[in-house]
N, C-alpha and C positions, 0 to 999 in steps of 0.2 A: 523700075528695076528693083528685085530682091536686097536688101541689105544685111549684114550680117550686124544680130543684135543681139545685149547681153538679158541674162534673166537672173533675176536679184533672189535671195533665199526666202526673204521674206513675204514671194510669192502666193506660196504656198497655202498661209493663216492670210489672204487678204479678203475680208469678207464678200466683198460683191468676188473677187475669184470663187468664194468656197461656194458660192449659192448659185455658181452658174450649174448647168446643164452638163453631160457629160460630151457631148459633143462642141458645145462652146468652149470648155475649158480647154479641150484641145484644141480648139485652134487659137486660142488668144494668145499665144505666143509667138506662135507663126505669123498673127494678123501685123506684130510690130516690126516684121521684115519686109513688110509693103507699106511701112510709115515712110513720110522724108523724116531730116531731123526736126519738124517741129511736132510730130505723132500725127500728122495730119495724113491721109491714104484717101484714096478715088471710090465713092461709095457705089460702087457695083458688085452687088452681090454673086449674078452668075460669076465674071471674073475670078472675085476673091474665091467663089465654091473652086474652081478649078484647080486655085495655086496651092488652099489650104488643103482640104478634104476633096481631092481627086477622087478617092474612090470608094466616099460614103454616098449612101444615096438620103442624103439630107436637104432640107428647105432653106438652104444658106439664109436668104434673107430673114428668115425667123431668128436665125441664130442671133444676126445684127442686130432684131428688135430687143431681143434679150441683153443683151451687151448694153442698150439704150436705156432700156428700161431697171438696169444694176446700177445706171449711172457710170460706167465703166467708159462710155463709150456716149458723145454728142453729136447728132449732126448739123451739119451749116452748108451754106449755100456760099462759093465763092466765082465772082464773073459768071453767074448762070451756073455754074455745075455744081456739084453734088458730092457733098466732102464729111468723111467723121473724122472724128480727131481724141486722140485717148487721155485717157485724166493718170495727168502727172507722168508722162510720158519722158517727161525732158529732167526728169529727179533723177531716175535710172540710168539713161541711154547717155554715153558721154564721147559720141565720136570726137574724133582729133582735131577735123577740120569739118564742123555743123556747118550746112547752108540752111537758116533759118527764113520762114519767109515773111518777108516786110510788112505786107499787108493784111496779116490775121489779125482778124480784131481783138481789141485788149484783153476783152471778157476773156475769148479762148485761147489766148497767149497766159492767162495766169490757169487756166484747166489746165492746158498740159504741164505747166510746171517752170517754163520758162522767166528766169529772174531779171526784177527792171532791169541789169546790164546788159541785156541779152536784150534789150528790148528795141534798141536801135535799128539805124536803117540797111546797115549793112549785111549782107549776106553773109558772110566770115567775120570771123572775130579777128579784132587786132593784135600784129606777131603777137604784144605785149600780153594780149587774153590770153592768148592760143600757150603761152610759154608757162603761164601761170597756170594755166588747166592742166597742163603734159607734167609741170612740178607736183601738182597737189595729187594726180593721179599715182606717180612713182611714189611719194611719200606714204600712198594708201597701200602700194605692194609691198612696201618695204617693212610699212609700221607692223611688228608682228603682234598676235592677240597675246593679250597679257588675260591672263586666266587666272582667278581669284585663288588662293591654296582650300581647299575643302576645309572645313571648318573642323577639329578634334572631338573626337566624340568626351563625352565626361561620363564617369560611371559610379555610384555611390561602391562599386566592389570590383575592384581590376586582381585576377592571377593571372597564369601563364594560360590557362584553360579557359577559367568560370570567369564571367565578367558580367556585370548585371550593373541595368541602369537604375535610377534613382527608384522608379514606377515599382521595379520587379524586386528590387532589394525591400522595400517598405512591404510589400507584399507577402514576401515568405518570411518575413519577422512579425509581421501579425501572423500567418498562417502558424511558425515554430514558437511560438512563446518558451517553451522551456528548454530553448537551443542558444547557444553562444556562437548567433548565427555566422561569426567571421570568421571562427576558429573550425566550426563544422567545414564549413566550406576551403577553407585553406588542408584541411583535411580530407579533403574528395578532390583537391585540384589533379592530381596526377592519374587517379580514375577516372576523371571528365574527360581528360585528352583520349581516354581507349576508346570513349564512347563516339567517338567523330562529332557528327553533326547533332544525332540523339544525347549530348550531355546535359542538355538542359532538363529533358521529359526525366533522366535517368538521376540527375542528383535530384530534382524535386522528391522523385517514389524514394531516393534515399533519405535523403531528411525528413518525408512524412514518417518511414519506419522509422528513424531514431526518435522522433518525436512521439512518438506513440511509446516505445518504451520509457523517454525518460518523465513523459505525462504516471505511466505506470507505478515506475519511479518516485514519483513524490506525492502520488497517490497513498502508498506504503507508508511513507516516512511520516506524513501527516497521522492517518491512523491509527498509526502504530504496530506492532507487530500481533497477528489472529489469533485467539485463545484458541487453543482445543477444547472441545467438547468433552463433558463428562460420559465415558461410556455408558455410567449408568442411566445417563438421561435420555441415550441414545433411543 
């Protein structure tokens, strides 16, 4: 009989899941609703083609050699029949009241996941397990995710506009050498906000112009001011 069973997030990134086939990977989720609770399930493939993939026209039993061959999935032989059993089965699946079965052998009681206390000969676990399992599960709905705060960014130049990290401010101070590159820029802060998203393209082309005149600038002053020419010598 079908059970209803959960699927963890972590699914997803699980390597032998990411390397199955695209047909196996659909059904290997489906395959843990015809587990009992020790992940153990009846290995007949036309069967399990019918319950899973009714209506692909697929080689079920290939599917199962691939699941075997992931490691995803072992088979075993128990009383004469013909039995797979899933790895770590029993980590995920946390029904309320597990009937686990007594006589799987040790090896595949630690594949699917099942812990020495759970190892016993009992079918059910004692009220006292059972009450301890139902507490730690409520504690896990209740516990909410506490989520780290985002870290503050740091910026060698913060205005209300222009902000520039450490990388971009180094950068257009060797690019401006004859700029008083914190005073230029506190001076383009209320121009930057008109430029939206373009403020950063739009003060660089401004301070490359100013930098160009005030290079000009002490280009002159160095020199000195240009003699005129003698007409005569014109």
């Amino acid at each position: 009989m079908a059970r209803i069973r959960s699927v963890h997030p972590g699914l997803s990134t699980d390597e032998a899941y990411m390397a199955m086939s695209a047909y196996a990977k659909a059904a290997w989720p489906t395959l843990w609703t015809e587990c009992d609770d020790s992940g153990i399930f009846e290995w007949k493939p036309l069967v399990l083609k019918a319950r899973l993939l009714p209506a692909d026209a697929v080689d079920f039993e290939t599917i199962m050699e691939e699941w075997v061959r992931l490691g995803a999935v072992r088979k075993l032989t128990l009383d004469g029949r013909s039995y797979g059993a899933v790895r770590n089965f029993c980590r995920f699946q946390r029904p309320k009241k597990p009937n686990y079965r007594d006589l799987l052998p040790d090896e595949f009681r630690t594949y699917v996941g099942l812990k020495p206390a759970e190892f016993g000969t009992s079918s059910e676990l004692s009220p006292q397990m059972e009450k301890e399992r139902e507490k730690e599960e409520e504690r896990e709905e209740r516990t909410p995710v506490v989520e780290s705060p985002p870290r503050a960014k740091t910026y060698a130049f913060a205005a209300r506009h222009i902000r520039l990290n450490d990388d971009d401010f180094k950068r257009w101070s060797e690019s401006f050498p004859h700029l008083e590159l914190r005073a230029e820029l506190e001076s383009l802060d209320a121009w930057a906000g008109e430029q939206g998203k373009n403020w950063f393209k739009a003060v660089s082309g401004a301070l490359a112009k100013r930098e160009r005149l005030a290079a000009d600038a002490a280009r002159r002053s160095r020199d000195g001011p240009s003699q005129a020419l003698d007409p005569r010598l014109a």
